[in-house]
N, C-alpha and C positions, 0 to 999 in steps of 0.2 A: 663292375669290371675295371680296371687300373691300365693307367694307360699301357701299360709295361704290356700287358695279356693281347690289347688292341694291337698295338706294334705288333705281337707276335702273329695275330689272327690275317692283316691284311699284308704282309709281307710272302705268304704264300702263294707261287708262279700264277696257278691254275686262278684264281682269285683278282689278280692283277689286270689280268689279261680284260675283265667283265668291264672296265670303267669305260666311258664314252664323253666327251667333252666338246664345248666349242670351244674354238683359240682363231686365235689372229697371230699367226707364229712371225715375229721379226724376222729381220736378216738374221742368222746365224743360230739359229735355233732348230736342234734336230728334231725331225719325226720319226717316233718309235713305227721301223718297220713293222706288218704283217706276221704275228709268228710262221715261220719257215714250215711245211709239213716235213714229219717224220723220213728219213734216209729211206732208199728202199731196201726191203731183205730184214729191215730192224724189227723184232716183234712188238707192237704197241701193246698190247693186252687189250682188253673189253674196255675199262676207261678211254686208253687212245683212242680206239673206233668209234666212240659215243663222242667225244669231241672235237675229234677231226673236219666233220661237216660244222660244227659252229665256228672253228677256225677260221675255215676258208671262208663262211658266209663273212665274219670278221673283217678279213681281208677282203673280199668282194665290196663292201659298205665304204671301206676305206679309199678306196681306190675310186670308187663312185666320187664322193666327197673330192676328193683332192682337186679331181678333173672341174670342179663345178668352182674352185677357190681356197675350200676348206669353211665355207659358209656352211654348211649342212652338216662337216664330217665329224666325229669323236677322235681325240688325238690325243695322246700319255703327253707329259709335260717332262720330260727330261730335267733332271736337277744333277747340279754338280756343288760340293760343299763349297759354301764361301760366295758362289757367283749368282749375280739378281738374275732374273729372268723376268719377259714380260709375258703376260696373258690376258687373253680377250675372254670375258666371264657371260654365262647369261643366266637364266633364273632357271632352266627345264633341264638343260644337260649339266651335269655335274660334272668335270675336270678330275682327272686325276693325274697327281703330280706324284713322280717317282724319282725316289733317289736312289743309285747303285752303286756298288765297289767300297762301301766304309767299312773301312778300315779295323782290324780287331782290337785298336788301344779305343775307339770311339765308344762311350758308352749310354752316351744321351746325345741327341736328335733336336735341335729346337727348329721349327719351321716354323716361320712368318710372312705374311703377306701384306701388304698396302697397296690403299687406294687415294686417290684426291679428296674424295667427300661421303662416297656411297657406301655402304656396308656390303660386304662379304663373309660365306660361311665357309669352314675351312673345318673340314672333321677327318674322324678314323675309320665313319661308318658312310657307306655311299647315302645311306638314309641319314642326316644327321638327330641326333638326340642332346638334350640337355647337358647331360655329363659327360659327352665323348666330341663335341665341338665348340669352336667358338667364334662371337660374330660382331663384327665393325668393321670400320676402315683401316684399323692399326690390330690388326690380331697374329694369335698364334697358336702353335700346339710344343711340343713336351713328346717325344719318342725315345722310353726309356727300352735300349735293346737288350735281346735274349741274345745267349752264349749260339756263336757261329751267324749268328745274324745279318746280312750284308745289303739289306733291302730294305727301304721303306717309303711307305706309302699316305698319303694323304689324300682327301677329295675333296675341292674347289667349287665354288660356284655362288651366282652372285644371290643377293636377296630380293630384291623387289624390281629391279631395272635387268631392262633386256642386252645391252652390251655396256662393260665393265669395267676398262682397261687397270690395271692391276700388277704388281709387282713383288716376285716370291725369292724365298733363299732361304735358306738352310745353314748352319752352324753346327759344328760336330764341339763334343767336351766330351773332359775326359773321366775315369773316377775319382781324382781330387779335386776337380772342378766341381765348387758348391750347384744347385740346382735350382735354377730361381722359380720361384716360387712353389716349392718341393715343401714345404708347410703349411697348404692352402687348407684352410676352414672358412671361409668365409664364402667363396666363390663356388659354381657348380663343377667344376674340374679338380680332377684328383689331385694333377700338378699344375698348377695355373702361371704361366709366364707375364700373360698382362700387363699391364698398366692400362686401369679403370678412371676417366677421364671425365668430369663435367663442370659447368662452365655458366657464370653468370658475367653481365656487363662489368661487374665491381671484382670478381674472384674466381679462379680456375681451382678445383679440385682434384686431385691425380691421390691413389691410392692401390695397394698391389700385397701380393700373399707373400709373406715371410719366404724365406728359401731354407734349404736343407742342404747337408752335408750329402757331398757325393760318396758316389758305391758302385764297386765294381759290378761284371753283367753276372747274373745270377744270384746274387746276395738280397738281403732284405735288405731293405732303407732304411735308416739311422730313426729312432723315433724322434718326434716333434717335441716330446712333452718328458725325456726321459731326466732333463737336470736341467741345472744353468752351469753348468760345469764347462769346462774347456775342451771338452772334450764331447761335446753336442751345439746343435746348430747354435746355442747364443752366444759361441766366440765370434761369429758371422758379422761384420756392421754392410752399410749399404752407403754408395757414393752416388747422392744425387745431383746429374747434370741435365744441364738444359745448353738449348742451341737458337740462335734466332735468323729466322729466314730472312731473303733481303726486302728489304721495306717496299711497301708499294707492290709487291710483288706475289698476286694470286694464282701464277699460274700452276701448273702439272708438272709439266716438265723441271720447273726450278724444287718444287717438293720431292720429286725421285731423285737428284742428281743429289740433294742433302739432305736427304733419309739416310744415302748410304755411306753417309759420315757418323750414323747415331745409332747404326745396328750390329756392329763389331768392338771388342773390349779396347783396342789397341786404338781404332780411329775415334772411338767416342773420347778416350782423354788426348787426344792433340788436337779435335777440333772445338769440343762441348765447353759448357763453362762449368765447374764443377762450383753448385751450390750451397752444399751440407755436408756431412757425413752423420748418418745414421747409424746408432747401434740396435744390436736385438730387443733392448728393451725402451726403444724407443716408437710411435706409435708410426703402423705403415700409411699413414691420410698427409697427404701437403695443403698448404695451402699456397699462392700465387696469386699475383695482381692479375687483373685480365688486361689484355691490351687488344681491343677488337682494330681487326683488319692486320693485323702484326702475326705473322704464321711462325709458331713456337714448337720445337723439339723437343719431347723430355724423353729420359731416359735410365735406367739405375745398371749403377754396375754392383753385385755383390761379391764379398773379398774374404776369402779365406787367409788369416792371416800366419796358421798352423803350417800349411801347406804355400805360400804366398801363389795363390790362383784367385782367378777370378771368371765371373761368367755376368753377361751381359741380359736383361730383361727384353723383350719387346719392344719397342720405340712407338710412341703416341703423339703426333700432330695434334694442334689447334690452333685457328683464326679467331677463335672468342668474337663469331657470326657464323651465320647461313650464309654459305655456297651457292644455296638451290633455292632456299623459302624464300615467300614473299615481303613477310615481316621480318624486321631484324636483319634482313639482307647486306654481305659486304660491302657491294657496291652505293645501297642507299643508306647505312648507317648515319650520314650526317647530314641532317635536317636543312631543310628551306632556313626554319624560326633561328636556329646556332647559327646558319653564316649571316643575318642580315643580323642580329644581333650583336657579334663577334666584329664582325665590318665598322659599322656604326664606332664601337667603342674603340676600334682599333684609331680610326679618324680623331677623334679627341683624344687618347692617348698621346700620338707625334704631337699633337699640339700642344698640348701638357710636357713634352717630355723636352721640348725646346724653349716653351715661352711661357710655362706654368707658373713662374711667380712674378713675370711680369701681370700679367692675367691673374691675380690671385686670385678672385671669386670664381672665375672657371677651375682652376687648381682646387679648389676647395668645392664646388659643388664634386668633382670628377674622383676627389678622397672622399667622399661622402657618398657618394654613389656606389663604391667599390663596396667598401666599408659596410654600410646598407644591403645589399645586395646581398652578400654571402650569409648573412644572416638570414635574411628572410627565404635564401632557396634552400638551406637546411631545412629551416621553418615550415615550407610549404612542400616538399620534397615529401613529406612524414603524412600527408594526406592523399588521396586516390586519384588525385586533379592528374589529367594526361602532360605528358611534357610541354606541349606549346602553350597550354596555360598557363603554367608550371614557370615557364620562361616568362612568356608578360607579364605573369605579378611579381615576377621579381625584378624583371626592367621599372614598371611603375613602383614598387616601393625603392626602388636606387634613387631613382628619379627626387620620388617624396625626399629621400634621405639628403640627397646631394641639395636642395633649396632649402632645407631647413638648418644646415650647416650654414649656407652662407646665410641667411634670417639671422642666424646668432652672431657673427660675425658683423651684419651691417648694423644689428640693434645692438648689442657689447660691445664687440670689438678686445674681447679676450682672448689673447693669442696663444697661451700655456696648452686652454682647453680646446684651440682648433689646432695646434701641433701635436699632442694628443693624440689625436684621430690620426693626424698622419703618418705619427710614426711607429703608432702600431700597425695602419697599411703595409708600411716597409717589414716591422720588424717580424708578421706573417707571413711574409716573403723570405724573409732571412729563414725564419723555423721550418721552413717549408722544404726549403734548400739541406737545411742540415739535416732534415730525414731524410731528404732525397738520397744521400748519400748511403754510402755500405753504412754508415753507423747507426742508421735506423731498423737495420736487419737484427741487432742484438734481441736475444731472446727476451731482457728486462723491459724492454720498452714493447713488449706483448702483454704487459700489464698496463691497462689503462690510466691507473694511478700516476706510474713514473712517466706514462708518456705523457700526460698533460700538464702535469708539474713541470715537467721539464723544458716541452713547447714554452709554455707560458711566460719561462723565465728568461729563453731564449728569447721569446716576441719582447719583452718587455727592458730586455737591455737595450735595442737600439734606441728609446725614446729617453731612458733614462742616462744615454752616455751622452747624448746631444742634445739635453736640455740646457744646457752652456752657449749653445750655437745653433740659435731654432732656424734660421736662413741658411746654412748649411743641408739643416735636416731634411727642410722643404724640398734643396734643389737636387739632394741625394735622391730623394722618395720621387720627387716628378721624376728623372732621368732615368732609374730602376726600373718603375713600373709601370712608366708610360709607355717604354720600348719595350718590355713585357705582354705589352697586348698584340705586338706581331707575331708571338709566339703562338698564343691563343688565337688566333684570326689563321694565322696557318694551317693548322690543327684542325680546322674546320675543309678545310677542302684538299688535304694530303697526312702521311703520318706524320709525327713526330713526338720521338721522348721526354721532352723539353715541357708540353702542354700538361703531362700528368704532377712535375711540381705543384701545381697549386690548385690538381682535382685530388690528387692520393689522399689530401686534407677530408677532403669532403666524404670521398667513400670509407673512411674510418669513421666519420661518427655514423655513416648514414646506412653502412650494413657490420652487423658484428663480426664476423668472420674476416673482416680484414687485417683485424688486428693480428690475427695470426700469421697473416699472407707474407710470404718473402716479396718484395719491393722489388723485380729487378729488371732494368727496362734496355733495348740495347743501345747503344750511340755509333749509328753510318751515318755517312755522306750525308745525308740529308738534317740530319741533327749535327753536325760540324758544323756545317756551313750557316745554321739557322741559329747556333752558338754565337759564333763569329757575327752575324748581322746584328744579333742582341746586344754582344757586348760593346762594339760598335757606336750604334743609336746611345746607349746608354752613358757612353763615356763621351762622345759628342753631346749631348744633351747638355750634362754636366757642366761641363767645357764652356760652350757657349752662352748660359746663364750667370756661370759664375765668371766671368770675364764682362756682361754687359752689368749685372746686377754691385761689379763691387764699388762703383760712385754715390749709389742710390739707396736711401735710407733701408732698413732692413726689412720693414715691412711699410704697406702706404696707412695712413692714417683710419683713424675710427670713420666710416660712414656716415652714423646717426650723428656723429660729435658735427659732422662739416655740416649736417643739410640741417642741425637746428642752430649753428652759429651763422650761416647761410640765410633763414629765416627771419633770426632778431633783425640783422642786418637790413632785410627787405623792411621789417616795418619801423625802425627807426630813422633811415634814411629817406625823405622826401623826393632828394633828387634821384632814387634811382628810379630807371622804367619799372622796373619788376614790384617800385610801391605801390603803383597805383592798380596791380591786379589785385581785381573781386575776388574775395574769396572763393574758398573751393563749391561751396551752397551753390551762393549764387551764378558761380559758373557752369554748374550741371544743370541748373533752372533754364538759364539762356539757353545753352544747350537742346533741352528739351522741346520747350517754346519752340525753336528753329526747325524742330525735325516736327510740331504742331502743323505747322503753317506750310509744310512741302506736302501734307496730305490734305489740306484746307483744299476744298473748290474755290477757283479763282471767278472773284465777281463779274460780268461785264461792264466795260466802260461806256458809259455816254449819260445823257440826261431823260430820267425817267421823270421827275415828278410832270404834273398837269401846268401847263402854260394859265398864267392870271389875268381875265380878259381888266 
């Protein structure tokens, strides 16, 4: 059966009248009167008289109800085209929502509904079925009308929780308004409005049924499959936007105030960001970074460009988290092990980013440790180890990485191959940065190939334009990246956009589907200001290094060269104190000896032997 026959089945009076619902009616929200009994003198027929007494029982229920709250009672949901409504949903009564008075240009009905978190069923049949409802937090339906048709009907009701709160509305189009998702194959509905949403840490995927050409009331529908011609739905492209809710901010009330920026054609392009444009031969699957705890909008507008109309899809929320579950949860997303981790590094970053080459062996264990680190949590990331293990082996091998940097450094003292290391730190950061940008969304760089040729050559210019000036480079990299880790240290215990520069690296090699993902993250208040603190520290750093650093040799001398010139020194020279210490031997021998004789029993004193007569 098509939805078109449904519209016409549950739009009949007598039929209408059977639905029963809970609600929670706001201020300004009418209740559908008690149908009024028949005039007197007027002949009912043998139907009137058979329905008469379930009338009034009708009304009798209702009126019971009302008096008690409207806790108990079933109430019609009054709808007007274009305005939200709210309702109170439970799992046992079913809602029925009615729209009245459309109009004879109106010839398709989309109803939709939204929740904060919890799914809802929203069908044509008070019993729902597979093919004639549908069910989430972000759903809808498709009421294609019959000629003289002024009525229509849907039924509400939540899934698995007992009160719902809930947000409905209705959108009338006309016959040259395309019909979104009026070519569904894929989906269990004949016309499917949708947007099909799911969602890993690394990638949100959003996918939705072609749409079809409109048609007035009574006609057949354009076929799906009949050409590619311009004259069948593949003249049709699709405008995909997206919206970003405000950061930090999980509540209900702020998700229904901007939903209703993203469910009308005219307010979805002055508020949404318009991402793509899709054509019919393009595939209907997205992909998307995830940004958990960041509550995101999407939405498609489709555009007929024969007729210059358009008609708008469903709109689909996500937090990329649990609301409600235990694991994965909004609120506990970020770990004990990331902020005391995070913290720590943040501490030796400011220290590095103000006094890092005066301190070079800290400066070089703290690039070695970076450096180390992201290697080995790709490295270990790729096995089943749970996260907080997952983190301490990658703290211990930074750790390993960052002393065996300086080891080379105090036993060499080759400065080429330890600015090297550094300035491929920075120049990570720099590639990091230029994907961050819109110019990492090109569709060419969704080839692995040119993405990593390209990073690479990107990473490897900063080392090679400042091997001219390797104290420079050092105090550019400490002042960059050391004030970089406030970023990362924030990001652990609030949003920010800023932190996924130098994870987006990581979730590309480490899930494949990112490669496809649009990159697109939003910048408030809270990512300004945390800009501005970055850029800050960073040009202070700077500043302050290269103002103390420019009297003093460029770097301090070889290590090993001092402590064995140091050495000869001691043993050629008689008169220094430091000639006359024992060697290392026999200094741990004394040593030992000493810690002998503190566990020795001590003898008593006095005279034992026998007296000589």
């Amino acid at each position: 059966m098509s939805g078109a026959q449904k519209g016409r089945r549950w739009s009949q009076p007598g039929l209408s009248l059977g639905g029963q619902a809970l609600f929670l009616l706001p201020p300004g929200l009418r209740r559908a009167a008690p149908p009024p009994p028949p005039p007197p003198g007027r002949a009912m027929g043998l139907r009137g008289a058979l329905l008469l007494p379930l009338l009034l029982a009708l009304g009798g229920l209702r009126g019971g109800g009302a008096q008690e709250g409207g806790a108990q009672a079933g109430h019609l949901l009054e709808l007007s085209l274009g305005k939200f409504e709210t309702v109170l949903l439970n799992k046992t009564a079913p809602a029925l929502a009615v729209l009245r008075n459309i109009g004879s240009n109106v010839t398709v009905v989309i109803f939709q509904i939204h929740t904060h978190y919890k799914n809802v069923i929203v069908s044509f049949d008070k019993k729902p079925f597979a093919n004639s409802s549908g069910t989430g937090a972000d759903t809808g339906l498709v009421s294609v009308l019959r000629s003289q048709q002024t009525v229509c009907t849907w039924y509400l009701q939540a899934e698995d929780a007992d009160r719902v709160l809930s947000t409905a509305v209705s959108f009338p189009y006309t016959e040259k308004d395309p019909i979104p998702g009026g070519c569904n194959l894929e989906f269990n509905l004949d016309i499917d409005p949708n947007i099909y949403l799911d969602y890993n840490l690394v990638t949100t995927h959003i996918k939705f049924a072609p749409a079809n050409l409109g048609y007035a009331r009574d006609t057949k529908a354009p076929s799906c499959d009949s050409g590619t011609s311009q004259e069948s739905r593949w003249r049709l492209s699709y405008d995909v936007y997206q919206y970003f809710l405000p950061e930090n901010d999980l509540s209900e009330a702020v998700l229904v105030s901007h939903m209703r920026k993203m469910s009308e054609v005219q307010s979805i392009r002055a508020h949404g960001i318009k991402i793509m444009t899709l054509t019919s031969q393009d595939k209907t699957d997205l992909y998307f970074s995830s940004l958990p705890g960041q509550g995101v909008i999407y939405n498609i507008i489709v555009r007929d460009p024969l007729w210059n109309t358009s008609a708008a899809y469903v709109p689909v929320h996500t937090y990329t988290c649990s609301l409600s579950g235990v694991e994965g949860n909004c609120q506990t997303s970020r770990k004990l092990s990331t902020k005391i981790f995070f913290t720590i590094l943040v501490v030796l970053g400011l220290f590095v980013c103000f006094l890092g080459h005066r301190f070079w062996k800290t400066d070089l264990f703290f690039m070695g440790f970076i450096f180390t680190a992201c290697f080995c949590f790709i490295a270990i990331s790729k096995t089943e180890l749970s996260y907080d293990v997952n983190l301490g082996l990658t703290a211990a091998a930074g750790v390993v990485g960052g002393l065996l940097l300086v080891a080379y450094w105090w036993r060499f003292g080759f400065v080429p191959l330890c600015m090297l290391i550094v300035g491929l730190d920075l120049g990570f950061l720099v590639a990091c940065i230029t994907f961050f940008t819109p110019l990492g969304d090109y569709k060419v760089f969704q080839d692995d190939a040119v993405f990593w040729v390209t990073f690479c050559c990107v990473a490897l210019i900063v080392p090679i334009v400042c091997v001219g000036c390797p104290r420079l480079l050092n105090i550019l990299t400490c002042g960059i990246i050391g004030s970089y880790t406030i970023v990362l240290a924030t990001a652990c215990y609030m949003n920010t956009s800023l932190s996924y520069i130098g994870t987006d690296l990581l979730r590309r090699i480490l899930n494949e589907n990112f490669r496809k993902a649009y990159v697109s993250v939003p910048f408030q208040s809270n990512d300004f200001i945390l800009l501005a603190v970055w850029a800050m520290l960073a040009i202070g750093g700077i500043t302050v290094q290269l103002r103390r650093e420019r009297c003093e040799p460029p770097f301090p001398p070889q290590p090993y060269r001092i402590w064995k010139r140091e050495r000869e020194r001691r043993i050629t020279n008689i008169l220094d104190p430091s000639h006359h210490v024992p060697p290392l031997r026999e200094r741990i021998q004394s040593k030992l000896s000493q810690m002998k004789d503190y566990f020795r029993k001590e003898q008593p004193a006095g005279e034992r032997t026998p007296l000589l007569l």
